[in-house]
Residue frames relative to the residue before (quaternion, step in Angstrom):
aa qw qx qy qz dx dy dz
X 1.0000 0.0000 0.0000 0.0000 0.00 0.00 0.00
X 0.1831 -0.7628 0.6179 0.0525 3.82 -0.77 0.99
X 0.3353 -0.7842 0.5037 0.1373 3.12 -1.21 1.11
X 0.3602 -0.7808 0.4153 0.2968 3.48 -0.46 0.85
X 0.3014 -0.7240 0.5107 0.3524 3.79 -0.35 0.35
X 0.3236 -0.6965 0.6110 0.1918 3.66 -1.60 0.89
X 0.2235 -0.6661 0.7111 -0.0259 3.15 -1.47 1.32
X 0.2268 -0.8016 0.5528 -0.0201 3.41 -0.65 1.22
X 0.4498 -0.7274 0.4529 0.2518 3.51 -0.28 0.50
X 0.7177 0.5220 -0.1724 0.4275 3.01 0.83 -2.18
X 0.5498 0.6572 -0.2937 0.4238 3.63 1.39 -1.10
X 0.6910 0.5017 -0.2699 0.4450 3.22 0.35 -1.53
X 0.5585 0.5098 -0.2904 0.5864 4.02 0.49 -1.30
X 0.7753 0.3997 -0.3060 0.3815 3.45 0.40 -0.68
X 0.7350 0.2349 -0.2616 0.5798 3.64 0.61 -0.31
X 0.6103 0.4122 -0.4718 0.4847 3.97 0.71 0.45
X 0.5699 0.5112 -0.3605 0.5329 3.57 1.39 0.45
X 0.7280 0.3932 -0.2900 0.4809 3.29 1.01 -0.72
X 0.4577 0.6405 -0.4391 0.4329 3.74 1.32 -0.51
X 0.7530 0.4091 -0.2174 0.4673 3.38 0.51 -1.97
X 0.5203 0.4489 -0.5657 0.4558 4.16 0.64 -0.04
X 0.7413 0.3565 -0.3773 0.4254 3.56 0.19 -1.26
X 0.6499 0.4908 -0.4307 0.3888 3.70 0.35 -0.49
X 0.5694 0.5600 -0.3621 0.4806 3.84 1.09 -1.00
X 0.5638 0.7013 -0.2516 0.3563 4.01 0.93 -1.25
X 0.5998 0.4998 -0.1205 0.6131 2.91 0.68 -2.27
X 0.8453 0.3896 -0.3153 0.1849 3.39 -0.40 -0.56
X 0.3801 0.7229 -0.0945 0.5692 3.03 2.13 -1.12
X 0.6798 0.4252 -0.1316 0.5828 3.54 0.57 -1.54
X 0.8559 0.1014 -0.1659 0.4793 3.82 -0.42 -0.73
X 0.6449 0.3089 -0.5940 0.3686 3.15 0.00 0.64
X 0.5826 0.3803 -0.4882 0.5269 3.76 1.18 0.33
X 0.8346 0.2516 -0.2097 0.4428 3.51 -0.19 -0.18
X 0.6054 -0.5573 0.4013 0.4023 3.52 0.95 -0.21
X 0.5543 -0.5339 0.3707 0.5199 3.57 -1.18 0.15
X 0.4800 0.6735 -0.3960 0.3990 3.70 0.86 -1.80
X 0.8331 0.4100 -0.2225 0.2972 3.48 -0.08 -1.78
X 0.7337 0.3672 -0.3422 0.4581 4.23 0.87 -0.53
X 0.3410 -0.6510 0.6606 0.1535 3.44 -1.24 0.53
X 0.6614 -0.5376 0.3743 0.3654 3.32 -1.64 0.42
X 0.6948 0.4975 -0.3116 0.4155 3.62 1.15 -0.91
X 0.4820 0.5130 -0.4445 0.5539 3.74 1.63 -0.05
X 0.9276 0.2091 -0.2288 0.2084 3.18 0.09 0.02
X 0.4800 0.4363 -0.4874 0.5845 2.77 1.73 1.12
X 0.2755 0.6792 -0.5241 0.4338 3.62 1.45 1.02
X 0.7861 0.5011 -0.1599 0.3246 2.85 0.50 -1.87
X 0.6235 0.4011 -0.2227 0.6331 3.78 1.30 -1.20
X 0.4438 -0.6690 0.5149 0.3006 3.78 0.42 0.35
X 0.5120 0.6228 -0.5000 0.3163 3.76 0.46 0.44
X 0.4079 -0.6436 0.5182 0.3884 2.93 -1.45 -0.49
X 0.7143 -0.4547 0.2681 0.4595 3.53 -1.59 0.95
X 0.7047 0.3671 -0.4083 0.4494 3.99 0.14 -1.03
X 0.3927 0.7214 -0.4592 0.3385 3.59 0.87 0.13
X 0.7678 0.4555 -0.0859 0.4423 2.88 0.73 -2.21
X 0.5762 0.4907 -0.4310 0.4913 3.59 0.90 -0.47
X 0.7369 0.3974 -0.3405 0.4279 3.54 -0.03 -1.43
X 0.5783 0.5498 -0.3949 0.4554 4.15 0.52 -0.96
X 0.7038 -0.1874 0.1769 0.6620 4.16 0.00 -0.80
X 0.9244 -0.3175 0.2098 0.0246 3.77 -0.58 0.22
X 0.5873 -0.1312 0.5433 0.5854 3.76 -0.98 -1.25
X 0.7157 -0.4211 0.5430 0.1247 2.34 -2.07 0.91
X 0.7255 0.3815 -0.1525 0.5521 3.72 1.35 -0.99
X 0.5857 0.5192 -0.3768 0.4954 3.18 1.27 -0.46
X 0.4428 0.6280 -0.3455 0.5386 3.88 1.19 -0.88
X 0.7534 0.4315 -0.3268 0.3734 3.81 -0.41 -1.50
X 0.6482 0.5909 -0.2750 0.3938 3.73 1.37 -2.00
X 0.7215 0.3043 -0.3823 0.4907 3.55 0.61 -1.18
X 0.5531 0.4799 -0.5399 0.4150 4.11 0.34 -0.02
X 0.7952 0.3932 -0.2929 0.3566 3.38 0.26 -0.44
X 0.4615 0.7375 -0.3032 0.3889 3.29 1.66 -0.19
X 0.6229 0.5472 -0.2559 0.4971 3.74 1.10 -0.20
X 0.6586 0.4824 -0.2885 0.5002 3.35 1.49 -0.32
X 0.6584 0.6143 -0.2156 0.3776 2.93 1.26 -0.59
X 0.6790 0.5271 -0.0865 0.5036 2.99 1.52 -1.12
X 0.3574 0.7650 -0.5250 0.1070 3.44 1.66 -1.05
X 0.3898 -0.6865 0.5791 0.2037 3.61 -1.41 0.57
X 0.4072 0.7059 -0.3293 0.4769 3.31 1.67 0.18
X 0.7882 0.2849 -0.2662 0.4761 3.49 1.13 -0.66
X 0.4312 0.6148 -0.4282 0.5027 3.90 1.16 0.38
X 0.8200 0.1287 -0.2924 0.4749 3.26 0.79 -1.06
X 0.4033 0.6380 -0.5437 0.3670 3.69 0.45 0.75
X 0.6711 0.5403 -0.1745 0.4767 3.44 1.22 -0.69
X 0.6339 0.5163 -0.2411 0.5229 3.20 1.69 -0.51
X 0.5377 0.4626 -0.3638 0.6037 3.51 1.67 -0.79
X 0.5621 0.6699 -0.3691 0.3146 3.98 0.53 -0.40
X 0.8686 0.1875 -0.0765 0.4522 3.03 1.17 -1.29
X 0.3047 0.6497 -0.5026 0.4821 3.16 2.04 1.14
X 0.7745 0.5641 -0.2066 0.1980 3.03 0.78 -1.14
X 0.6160 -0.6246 0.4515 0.1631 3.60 -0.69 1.11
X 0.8672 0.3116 0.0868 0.3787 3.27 0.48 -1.81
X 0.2180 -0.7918 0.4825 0.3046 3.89 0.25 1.42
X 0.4324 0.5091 -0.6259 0.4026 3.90 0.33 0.47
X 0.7071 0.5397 -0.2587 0.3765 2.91 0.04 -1.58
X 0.3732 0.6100 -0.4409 0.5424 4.07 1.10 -1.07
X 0.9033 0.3057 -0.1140 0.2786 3.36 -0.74 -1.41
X 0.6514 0.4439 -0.2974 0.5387 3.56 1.07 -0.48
X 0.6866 0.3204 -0.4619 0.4610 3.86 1.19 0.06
X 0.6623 0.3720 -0.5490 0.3488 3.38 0.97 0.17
X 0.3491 0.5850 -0.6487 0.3392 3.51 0.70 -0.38
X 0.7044 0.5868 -0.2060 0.3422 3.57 -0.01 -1.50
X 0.7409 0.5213 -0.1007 0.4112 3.26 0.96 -0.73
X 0.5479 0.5051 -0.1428 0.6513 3.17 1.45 -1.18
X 0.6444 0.5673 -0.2928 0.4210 3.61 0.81 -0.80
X 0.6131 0.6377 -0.2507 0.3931 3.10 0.96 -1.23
X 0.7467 0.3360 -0.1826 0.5443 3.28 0.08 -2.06
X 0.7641 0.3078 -0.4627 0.3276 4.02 0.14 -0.57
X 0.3034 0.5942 -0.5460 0.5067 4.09 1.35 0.06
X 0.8778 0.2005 -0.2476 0.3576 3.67 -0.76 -1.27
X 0.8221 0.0930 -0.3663 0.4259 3.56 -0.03 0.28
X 0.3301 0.7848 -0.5188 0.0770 4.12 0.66 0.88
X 0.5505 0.5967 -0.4655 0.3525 3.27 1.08 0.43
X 0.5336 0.6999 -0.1667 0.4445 3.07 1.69 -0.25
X 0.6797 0.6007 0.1410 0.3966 2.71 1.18 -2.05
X 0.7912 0.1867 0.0309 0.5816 3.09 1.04 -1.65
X 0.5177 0.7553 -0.1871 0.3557 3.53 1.50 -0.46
X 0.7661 0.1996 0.1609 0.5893 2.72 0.66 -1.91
X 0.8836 0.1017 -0.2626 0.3740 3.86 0.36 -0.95
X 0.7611 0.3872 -0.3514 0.3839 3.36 1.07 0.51
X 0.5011 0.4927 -0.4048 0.5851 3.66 1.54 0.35
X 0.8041 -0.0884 0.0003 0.5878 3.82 0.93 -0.54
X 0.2760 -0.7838 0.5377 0.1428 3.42 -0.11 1.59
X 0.3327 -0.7487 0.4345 0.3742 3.94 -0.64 0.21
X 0.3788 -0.7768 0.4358 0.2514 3.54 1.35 0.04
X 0.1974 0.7560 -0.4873 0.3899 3.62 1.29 0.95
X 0.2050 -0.7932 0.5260 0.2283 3.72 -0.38 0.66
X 0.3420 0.5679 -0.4730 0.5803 3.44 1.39 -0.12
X 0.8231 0.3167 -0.2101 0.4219 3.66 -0.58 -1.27
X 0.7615 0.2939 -0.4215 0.3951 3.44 0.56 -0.46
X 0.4934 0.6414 -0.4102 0.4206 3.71 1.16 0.56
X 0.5098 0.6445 -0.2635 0.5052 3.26 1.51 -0.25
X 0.8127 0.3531 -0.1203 0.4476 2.98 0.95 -1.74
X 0.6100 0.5304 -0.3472 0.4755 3.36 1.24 0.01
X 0.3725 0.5560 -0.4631 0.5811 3.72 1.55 -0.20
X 0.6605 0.5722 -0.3452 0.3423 3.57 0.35 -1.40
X 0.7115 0.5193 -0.1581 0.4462 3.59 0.67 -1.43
X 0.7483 0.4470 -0.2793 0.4028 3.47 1.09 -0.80
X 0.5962 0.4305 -0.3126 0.6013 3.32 1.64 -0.38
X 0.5212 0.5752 -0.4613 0.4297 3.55 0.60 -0.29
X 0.6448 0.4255 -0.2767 0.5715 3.68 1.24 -1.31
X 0.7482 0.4299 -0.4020 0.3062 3.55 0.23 -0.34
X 0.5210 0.5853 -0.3048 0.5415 3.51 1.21 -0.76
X 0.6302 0.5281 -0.3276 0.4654 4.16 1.09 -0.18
X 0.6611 0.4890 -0.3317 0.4625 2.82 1.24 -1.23
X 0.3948 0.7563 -0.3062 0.4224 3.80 1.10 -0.64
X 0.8334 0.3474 -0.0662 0.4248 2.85 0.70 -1.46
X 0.5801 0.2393 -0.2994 0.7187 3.71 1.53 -0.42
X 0.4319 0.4203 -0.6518 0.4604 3.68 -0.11 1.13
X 0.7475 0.4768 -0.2952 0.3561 3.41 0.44 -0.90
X 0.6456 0.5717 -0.2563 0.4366 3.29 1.46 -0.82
X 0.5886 0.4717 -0.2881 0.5899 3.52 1.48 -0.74
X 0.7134 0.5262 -0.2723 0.3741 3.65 0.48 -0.14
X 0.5913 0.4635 -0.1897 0.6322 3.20 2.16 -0.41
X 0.4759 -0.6542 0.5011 0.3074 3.47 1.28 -0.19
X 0.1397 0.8449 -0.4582 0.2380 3.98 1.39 0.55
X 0.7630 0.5869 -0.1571 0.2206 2.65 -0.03 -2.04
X 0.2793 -0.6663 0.5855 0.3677 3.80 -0.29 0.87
X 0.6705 -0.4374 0.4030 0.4435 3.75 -2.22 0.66
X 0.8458 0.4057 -0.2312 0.2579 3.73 -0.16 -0.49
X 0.5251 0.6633 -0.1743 0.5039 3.18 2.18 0.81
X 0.0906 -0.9080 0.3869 0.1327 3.11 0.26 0.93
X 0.7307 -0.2601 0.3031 0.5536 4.09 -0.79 -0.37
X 0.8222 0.4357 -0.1324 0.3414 2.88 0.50 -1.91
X 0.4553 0.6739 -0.2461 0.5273 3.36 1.53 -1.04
X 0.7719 0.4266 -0.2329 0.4100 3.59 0.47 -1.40
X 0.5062 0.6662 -0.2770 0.4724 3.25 1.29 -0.89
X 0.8313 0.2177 -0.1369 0.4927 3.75 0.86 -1.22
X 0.4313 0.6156 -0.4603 0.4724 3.16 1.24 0.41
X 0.5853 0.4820 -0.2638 0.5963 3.90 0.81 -1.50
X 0.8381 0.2660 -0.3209 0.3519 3.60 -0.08 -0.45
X 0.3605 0.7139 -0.3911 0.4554 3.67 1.51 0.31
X 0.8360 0.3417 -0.0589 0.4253 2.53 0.30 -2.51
X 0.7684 0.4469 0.0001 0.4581 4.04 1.41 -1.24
X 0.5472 0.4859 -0.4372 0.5229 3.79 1.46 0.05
X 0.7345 -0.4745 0.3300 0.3556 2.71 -2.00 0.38
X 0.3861 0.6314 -0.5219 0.4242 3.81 0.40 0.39
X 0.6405 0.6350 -0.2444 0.3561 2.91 0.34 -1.45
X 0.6956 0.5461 -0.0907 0.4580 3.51 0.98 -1.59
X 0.6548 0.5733 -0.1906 0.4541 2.95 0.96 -1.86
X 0.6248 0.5282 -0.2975 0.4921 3.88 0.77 -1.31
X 0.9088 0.2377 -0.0930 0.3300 3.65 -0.11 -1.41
X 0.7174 0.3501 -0.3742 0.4719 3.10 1.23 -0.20
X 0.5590 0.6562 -0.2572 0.4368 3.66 1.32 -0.81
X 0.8592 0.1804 -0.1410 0.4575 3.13 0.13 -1.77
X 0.6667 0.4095 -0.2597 0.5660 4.26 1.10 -1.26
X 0.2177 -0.8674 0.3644 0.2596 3.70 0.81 0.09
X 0.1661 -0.7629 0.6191 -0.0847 3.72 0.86 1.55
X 0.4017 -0.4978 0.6995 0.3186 3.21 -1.48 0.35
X 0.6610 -0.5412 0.4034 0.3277 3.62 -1.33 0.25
X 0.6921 0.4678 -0.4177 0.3573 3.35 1.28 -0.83
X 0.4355 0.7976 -0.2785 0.3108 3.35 1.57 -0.91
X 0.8169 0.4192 -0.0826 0.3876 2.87 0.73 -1.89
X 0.5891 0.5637 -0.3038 0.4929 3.87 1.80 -0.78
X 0.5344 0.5983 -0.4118 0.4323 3.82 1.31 -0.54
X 0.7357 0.4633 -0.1817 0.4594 3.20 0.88 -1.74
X 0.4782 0.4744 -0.4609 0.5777 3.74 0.88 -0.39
X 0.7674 0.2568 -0.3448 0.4757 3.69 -1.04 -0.99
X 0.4890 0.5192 -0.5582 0.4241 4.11 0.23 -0.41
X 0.8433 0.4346 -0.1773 0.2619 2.45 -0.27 -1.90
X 0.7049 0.3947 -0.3587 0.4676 4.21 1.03 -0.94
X 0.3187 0.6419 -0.4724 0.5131 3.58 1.20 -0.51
X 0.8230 0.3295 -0.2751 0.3720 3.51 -0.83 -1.24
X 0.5898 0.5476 -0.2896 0.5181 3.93 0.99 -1.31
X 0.9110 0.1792 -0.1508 0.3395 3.85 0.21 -1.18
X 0.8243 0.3237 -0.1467 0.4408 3.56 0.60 -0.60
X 0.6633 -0.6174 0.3435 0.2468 3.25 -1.27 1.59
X 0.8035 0.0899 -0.1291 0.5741 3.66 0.68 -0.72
X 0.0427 0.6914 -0.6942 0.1957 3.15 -0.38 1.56
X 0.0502 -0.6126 0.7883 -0.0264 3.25 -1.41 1.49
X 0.3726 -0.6871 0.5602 0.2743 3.82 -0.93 1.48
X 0.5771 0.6828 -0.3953 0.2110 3.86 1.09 -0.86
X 0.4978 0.7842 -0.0349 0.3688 2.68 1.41 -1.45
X 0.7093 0.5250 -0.1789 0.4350 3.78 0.99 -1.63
X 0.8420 0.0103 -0.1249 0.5247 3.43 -0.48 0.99
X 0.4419 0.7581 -0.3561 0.3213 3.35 1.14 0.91
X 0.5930 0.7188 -0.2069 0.2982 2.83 2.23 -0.60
């Protein structure tokens, strides 16, 4: 005799409600006070649970921070930037959809982003294993992007792949962001003009600045 297993509906809604309180808490909590500064039992205050709650619902304190940051990582904004990459014809154009792109995903989650892991990193090796997954796809998804430029013939004569690669992540990682919007406080559109200018001018052979954001 086999036992069928029971899936509850009403359950399920129930603990993807209680996840998203403790996750909504946690999130509420360290960006006021820092990570260092919230405990687990603050923040099954705040989601009105109890603490064995908060473990069994998402986790650790690190495990909490990973699944917040896990939406940036994942942003569907950067899949379909890569798809506009390899529509595109035109190695301007390349660079003005990532500019655009990179903009995007660091816009929707910079309170997160800029708030918490780059004004006060929590120094979790758990989390900072995440965020280094993060960085290596971030570098690969460039490289993507100077493939595409070498394949259009872009690339100015004294540029290599590899070169282009660290150029895009100079001119287009999350530094980049972090500096001009964060620290010189640029508005984002400001800061996505001056980005695509500015790699335009560094990587490709026929660069007209007039041209940039004319399209």
């Amino acid at each position: 005799m086999t036992t069928r297993k029971y899936h509850s509906p009403r359950r399920n809604d129930a603990a993807a409600a209680t996840r998203e309180a403790v996750l909504s808490s946690a999130h509420t909590l360290f960006l006021a006070r820092g990570y260092a500064g919230v405990t687990i039992g603050e923040i099954a205050e705040a989601a009105k649970i109890a603490v064995p709650t908060v473990y069994s619902s998402v986790g650790n304190k690190p495990g909490i921070l990973t699944a917040l940051l896990e939406p940036a990582l994942t942003d569907p904004a950067i899949a379909d930037n890569l798809a506009a990459v390899e529509a595109s014809d035109d190695p301007r154009t390349v660079i003005e959809v990532t500019a655009e792109g990179t903009r995007l995903t660091h816009e929707r989650h910079w309170d997160l982003v800029y708030g918490l892991f780059y004004r006060n990193p929590p120094g979790e090796p758990a989390v900072q294993a995440v965020l280094d997954r993060g960085a290596d796809d971030y570098v690969q998804a460039l490289t993507r992007v100077a493939d595409r430029l070498v394949a259009l013939d872009g690339l100015r004569a004294d540029v290599s792949h590899a070169e282009a690669v660290d150029i895009l992540w100079f001119h287009l990682g999350p530094h980049a962001w972090m500096t001009l919007v964060g620290e010189r406080a640029w508005p984002f559109d400001r800061a996505q003009a001056w980005i695509a200018r500015s790699a335009c001018q560094a990587l490709l052979k026929d660069y007209d600045q007039g041209s940039i954001g004319q399209r």
